[in-house]
C-alpha positions in Angstrom: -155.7 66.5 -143.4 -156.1 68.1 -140.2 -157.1 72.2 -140.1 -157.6 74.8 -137.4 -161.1 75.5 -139.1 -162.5 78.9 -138.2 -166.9 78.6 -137.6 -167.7 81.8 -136.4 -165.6 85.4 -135.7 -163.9 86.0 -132.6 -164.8 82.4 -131.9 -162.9 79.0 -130.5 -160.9 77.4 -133.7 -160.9 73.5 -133.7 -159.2 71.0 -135.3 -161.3 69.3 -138.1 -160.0 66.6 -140.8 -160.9 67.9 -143.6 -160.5 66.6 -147.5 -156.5 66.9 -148.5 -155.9 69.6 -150.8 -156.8 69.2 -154.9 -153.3 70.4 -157.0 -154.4 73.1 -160.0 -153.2 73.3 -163.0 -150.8 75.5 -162.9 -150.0 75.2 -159.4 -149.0 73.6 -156.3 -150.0 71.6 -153.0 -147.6 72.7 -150.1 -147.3 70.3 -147.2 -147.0 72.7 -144.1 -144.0 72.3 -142.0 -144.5 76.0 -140.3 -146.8 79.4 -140.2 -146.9 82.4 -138.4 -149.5 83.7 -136.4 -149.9 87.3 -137.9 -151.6 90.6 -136.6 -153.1 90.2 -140.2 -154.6 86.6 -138.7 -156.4 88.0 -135.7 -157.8 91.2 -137.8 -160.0 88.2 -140.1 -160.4 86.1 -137.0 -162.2 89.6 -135.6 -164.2 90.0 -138.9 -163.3 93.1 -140.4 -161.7 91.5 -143.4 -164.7 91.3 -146.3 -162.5 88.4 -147.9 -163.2 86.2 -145.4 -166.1 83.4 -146.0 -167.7 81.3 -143.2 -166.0 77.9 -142.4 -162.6 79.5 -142.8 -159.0 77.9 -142.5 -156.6 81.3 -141.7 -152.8 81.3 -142.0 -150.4 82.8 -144.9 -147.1 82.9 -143.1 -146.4 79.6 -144.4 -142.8 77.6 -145.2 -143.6 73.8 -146.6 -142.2 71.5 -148.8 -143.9 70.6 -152.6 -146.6 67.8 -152.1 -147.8 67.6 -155.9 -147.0 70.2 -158.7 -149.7 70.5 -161.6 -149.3 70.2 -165.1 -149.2 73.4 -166.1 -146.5 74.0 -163.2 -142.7 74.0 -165.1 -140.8 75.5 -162.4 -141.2 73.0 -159.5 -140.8 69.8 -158.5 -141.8 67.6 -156.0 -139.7 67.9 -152.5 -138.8 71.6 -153.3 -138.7 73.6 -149.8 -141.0 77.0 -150.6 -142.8 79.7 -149.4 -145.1 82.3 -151.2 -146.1 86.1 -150.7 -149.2 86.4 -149.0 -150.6 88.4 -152.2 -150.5 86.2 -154.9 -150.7 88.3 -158.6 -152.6 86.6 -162.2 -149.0 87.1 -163.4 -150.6 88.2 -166.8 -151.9 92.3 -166.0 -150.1 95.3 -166.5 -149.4 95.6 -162.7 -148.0 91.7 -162.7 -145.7 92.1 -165.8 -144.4 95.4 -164.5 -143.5 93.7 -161.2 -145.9 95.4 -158.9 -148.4 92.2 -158.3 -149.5 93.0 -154.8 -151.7 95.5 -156.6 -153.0 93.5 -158.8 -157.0 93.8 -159.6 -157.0 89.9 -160.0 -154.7 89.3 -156.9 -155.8 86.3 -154.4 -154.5 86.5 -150.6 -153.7 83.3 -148.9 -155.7 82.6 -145.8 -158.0 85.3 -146.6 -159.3 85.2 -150.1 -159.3 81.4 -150.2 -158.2 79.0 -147.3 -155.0 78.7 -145.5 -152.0 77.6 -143.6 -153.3 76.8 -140.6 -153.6 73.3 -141.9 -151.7 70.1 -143.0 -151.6 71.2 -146.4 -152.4 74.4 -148.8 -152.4 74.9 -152.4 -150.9 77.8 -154.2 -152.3 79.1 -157.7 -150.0 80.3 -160.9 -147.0 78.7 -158.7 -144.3 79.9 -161.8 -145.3 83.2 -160.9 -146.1 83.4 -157.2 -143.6 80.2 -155.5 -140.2 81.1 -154.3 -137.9 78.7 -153.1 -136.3 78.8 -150.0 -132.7 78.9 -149.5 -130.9 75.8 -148.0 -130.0 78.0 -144.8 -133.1 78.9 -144.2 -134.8 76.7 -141.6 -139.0 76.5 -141.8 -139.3 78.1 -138.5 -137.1 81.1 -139.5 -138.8 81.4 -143.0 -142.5 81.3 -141.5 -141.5 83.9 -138.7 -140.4 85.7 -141.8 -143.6 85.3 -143.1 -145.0 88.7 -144.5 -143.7 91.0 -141.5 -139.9 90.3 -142.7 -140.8 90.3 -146.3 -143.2 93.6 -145.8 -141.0 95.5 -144.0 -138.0 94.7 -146.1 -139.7 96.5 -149.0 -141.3 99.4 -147.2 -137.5 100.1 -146.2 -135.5 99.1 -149.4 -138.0 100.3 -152.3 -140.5 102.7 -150.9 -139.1 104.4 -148.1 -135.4 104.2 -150.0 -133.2 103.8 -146.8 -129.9 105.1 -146.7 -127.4 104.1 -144.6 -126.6 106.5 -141.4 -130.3 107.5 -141.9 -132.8 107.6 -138.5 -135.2 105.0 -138.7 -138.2 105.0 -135.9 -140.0 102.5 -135.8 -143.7 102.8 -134.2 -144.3 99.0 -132.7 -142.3 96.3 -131.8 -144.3 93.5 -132.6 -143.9 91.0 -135.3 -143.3 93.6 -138.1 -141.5 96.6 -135.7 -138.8 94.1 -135.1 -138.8 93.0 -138.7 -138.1 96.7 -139.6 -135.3 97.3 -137.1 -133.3 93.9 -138.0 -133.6 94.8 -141.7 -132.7 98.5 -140.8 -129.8 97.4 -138.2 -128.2 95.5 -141.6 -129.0 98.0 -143.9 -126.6 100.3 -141.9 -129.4 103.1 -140.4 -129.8 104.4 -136.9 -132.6 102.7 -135.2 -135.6 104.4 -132.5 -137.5 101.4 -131.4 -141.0 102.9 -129.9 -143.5 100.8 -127.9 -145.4 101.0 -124.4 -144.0 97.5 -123.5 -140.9 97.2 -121.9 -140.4 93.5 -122.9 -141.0 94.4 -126.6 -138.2 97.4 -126.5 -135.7 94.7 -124.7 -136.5 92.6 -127.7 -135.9 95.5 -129.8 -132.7 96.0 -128.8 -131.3 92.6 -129.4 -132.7 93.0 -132.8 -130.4 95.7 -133.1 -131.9 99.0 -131.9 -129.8 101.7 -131.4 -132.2 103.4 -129.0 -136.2 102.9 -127.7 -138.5 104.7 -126.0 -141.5 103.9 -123.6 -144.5 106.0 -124.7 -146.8 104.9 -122.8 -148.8 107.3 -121.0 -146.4 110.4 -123.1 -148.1 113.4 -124.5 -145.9 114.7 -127.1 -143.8 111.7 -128.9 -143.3 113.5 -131.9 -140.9 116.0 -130.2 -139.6 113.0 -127.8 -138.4 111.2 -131.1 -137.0 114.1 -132.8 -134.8 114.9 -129.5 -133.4 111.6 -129.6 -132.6 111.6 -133.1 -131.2 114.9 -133.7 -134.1 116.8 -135.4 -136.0 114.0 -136.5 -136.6 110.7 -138.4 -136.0 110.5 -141.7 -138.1 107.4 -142.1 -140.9 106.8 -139.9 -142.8 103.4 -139.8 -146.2 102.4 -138.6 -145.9 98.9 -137.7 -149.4 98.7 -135.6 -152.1 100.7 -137.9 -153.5 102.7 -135.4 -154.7 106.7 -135.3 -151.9 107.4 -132.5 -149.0 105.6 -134.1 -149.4 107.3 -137.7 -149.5 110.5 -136.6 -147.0 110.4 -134.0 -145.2 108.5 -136.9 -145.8 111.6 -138.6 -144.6 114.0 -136.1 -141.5 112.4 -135.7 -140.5 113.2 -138.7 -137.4 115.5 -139.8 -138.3 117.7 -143.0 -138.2 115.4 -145.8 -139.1 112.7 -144.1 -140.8 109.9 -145.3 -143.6 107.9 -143.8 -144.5 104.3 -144.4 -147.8 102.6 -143.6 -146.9 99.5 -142.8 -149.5 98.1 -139.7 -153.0 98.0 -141.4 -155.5 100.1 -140.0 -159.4 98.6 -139.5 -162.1 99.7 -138.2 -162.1 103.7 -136.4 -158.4 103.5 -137.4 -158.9 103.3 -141.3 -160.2 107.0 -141.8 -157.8 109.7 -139.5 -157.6 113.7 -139.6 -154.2 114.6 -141.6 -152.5 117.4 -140.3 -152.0 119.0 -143.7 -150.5 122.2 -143.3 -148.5 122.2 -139.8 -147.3 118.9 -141.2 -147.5 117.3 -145.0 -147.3 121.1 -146.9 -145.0 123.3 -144.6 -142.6 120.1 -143.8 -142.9 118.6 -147.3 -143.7 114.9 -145.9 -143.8 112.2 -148.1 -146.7 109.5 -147.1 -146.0 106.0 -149.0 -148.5 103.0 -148.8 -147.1 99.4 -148.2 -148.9 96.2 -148.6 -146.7 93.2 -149.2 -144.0 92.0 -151.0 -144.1 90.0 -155.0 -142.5 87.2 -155.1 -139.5 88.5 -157.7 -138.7 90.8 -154.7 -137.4 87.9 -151.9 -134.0 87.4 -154.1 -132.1 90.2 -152.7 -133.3 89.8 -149.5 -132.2 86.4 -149.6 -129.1 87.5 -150.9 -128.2 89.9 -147.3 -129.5 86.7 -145.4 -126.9 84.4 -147.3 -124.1 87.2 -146.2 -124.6 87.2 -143.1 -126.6 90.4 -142.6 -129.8 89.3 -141.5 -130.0 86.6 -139.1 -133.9 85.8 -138.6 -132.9 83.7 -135.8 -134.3 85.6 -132.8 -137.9 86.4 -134.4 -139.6 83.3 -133.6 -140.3 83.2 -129.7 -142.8 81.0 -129.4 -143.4 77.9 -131.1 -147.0 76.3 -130.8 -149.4 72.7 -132.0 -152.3 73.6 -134.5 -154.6 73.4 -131.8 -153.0 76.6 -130.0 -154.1 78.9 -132.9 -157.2 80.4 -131.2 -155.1 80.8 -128.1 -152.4 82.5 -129.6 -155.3 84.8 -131.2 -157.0 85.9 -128.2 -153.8 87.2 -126.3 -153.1 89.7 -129.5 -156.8 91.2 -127.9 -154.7 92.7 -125.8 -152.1 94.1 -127.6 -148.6 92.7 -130.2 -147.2 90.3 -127.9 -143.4 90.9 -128.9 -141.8 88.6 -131.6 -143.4 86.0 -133.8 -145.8 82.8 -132.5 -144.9 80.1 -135.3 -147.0 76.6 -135.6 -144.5 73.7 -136.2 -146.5 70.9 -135.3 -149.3 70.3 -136.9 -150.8 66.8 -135.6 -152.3 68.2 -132.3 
């Protein structure tokens, strides 16, 4: 099978035939039909991921169809359109049984932990557990731009930030992720503040279904920007980038009681930041949640608002690309989210 086979960091990826996939036990080899090309992609590609082990094959946003199903595998067959979390749980720990597997100690990450979708072919472990099969209506293009930015920011919206409806959302980044949050929010039935420094990415915003944006680029004070627009303040604020500016002007646009949710991962001088504790988290009685992924038991109800007509994943994917374009589409996230979601769908150049 062909692979976009990673040799050294923030280096060229070239397509290499490599051996086709062996099928486990308990699991399953995916042929690839799409995959994303995630923020999460470029941060191993840059070599701040410990995970990652030299010759790599990145890529986890991935929608295929079932190429061989193990023994151990009762749940699947052959031919069965599926997808997977990026996280994938033992299935057997306390955190797995209690339905929390993207903290579990035994957990495996696809494209990280062991190789990838940016290939012909991956395999996916403990597929009863970790497998979810795509609905009918649910082309491969759409499901890999869902990829873990859709499924990532439904639950930091639905389960830990608890989103009511008529609630102000802003949303810090409209890149893959940012625009994930605002379509989910837009059906969900909350008030949207799209927040970027890109002008393209905030017109994209808005057709996802922002109520408002706001160009901070070059802006002092965004905190007190985004609580004028939305009448005192957020009530839920996400990160979608992971930097030191966005989570605390996430922060500080925040109404009292307002709940923050990590959603962008922060790396290098961005994964240790000053907390304005008193001003802020004690005298304003913020809530800070964590948010990393999305277990597979948790796509049915998601699926369910995408069956009704409520989220349309249509307009994520903006640019389609061969195999071979995978570094390419890597470097230009050097210079910032390009907005919407790059998606390989051919995978023989």
């Amino acid at each position: 099978m062909k692979a976009a086979l990673m040799e050294s960091y923030d280096g060229p990826l070239t397509l290499h035939d490599v051996p086709d996939r062996n099928c486990p036990a308990d699991g399953v080899v995916v042929a690839v039909r799409a995959c994303g090309v995630c923020r999460s992609d470029h941060h191993a590609w840059k070599g701040v991921d410990p995970d990652v082990v030299l010759p790599h094959v990145m890529g986890h946003e991935f929608a295929g169809e079932i190429l061989a199903v193990g023994a151990e595998c009762r749940g699947f067959s052959v031919g069965d359109r599926v997808t997977a979390p990026f996280i994938l749980g033992c299935g057997h720990c306390p955190e797995c049984r209690a339905g929390e597997p993207t903290v579990c100690d035994a957990q495996q990450v696809i494209g990280f932990s062991f190789w990838g979708a940016f290939a012909e072919q991956v395999t996916i472990p403990r597929a009863d557990f970790n497998l979810v099969r795509l609905p009918d209506s649910l082309g491969y293009v759409e499901a890999a731009a869902m990829g873990c930015r859709v499924t990532t920011a439904w639950r930091a919206l639905t389960d830990r930030a608890r989103l009511a409806p008529g609630e102000w959302v802003a949303v810090h980044g409209s890149g893959g992720v940012g625009l994930s949050a605002i379509l989910i929010a837009a059906g969900l039935g909350a008030r949207v503040l799209a927040i970027d420094i890109d002008d393209g990415a905030l017109d994209k915003a808005r057709e996802m279904g922002a109520n408002a944006v706001l160009n901070v680029a070059g802006m002092e004070n965004v905190g007190e920007a985004v609580r004028d627009l939305t009448d005192g303040g957020a009530h839920v604020a996400i990160d979608g980038l992971g930097t030191a500016d966005t989570f605390e002007n996430a922060l500080r646009s925040l109404r009292k009681l307002g709940r923050h949710v990590q959603v962008g991962m922060p790396v290098g001088r961005h994964a240790t930041v000053p907390l304005p504790l008193l001003d802020m988290i004690y005298a304003r009685q913020l809530s800070i949640l964590g948010m990393r992924g999305l277990g597979a038991a948790g796509f049915a109800p998601m699926f369910d608002m995408i069956r009704a007509g409520r989220l349309d994943l249509g307009g994520l994917a903006t640019r389609r690309i061969a195999l071979s374009e995978v570094g390419d589409a890597l470097r230009k996230m050097d210079g910032g989210q390009p907005a919407g979601v790059t998606v390989v769908d051919r995978f023989d150049a």
